[in-house]
C-alpha positions as CSV (number, residue, x, y, z in Angstrom):
1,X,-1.7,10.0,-11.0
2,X,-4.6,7.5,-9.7
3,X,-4.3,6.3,-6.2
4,X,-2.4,3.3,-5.9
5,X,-4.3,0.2,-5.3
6,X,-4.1,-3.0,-2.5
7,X,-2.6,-5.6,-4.4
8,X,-2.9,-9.4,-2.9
9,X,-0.1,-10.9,-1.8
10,X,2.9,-10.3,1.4
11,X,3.6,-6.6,2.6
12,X,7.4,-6.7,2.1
13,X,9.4,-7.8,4.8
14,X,6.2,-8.6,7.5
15,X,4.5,-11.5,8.5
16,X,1.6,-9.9,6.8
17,X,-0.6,-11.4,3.7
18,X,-3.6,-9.6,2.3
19,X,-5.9,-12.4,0.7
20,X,-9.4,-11.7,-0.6
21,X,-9.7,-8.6,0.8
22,X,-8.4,-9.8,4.5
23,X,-5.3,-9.2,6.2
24,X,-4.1,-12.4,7.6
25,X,-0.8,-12.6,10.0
26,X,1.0,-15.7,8.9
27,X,4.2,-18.1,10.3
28,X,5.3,-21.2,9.8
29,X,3.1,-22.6,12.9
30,X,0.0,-21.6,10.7
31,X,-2.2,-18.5,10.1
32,X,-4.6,-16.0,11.9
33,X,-7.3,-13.8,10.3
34,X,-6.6,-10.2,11.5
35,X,-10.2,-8.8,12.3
36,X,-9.2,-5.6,14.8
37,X,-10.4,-2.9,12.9
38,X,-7.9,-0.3,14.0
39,X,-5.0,-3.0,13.1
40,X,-6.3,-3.6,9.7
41,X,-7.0,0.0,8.7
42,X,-3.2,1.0,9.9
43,X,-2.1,-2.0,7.5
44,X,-4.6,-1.0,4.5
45,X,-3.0,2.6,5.3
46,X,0.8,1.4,5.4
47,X,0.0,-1.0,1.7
48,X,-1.3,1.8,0.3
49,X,1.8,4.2,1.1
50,X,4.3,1.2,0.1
51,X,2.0,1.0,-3.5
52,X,2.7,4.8,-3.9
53,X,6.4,4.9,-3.4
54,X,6.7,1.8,-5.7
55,X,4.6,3.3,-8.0
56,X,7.1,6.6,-7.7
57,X,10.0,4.8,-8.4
58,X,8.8,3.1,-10.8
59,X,8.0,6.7,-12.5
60,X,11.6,7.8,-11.8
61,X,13.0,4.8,-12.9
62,X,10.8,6.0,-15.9
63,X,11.9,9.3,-16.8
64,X,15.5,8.6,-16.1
65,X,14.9,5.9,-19.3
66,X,13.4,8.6,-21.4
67,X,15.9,10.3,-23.5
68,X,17.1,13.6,-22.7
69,X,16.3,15.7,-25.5
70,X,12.5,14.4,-24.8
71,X,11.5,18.1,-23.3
72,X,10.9,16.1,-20.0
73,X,12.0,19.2,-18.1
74,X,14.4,16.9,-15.9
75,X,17.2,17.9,-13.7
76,X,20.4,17.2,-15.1
């Protein structure tokens, strides 16, 4: 499997919106570009891990669509 990638758009459930390559915090009184290097690597790290577990459910979601006599190897 290929590492998952940073995909534009809102972390889910934060105040948090990667645009262009830059993490911006964002409310309704406006937005501020995140530039504190430690606070934007822990949120490149954290996107990344939320990519990967979508990714792996997506996967599951995958193989529990493939029919069983497939040889998948699956639990049953």
């Amino acid at each position: 499997m290929s590492a998952p990638t940073l995909r534009p758009g809102r972390l889910p459930r934060s105040p948090v919106v990667l645009r262009d390559g830059q993490w911006w915090l964002v409310s309704g009184a406006g937005s501020i570009l995140a530039t504190d290097p430690a606070f934007t690597s822990t949120l490149d790290d954290f996107a990344t891990a939320v990519a990967a577990a979508d990714q792996a459910v997506a996967d599951l979601h995958a193989r529990q669509n493939t029919p069983s006599g497939s040889g998948a190897g699956g639990v049953r």
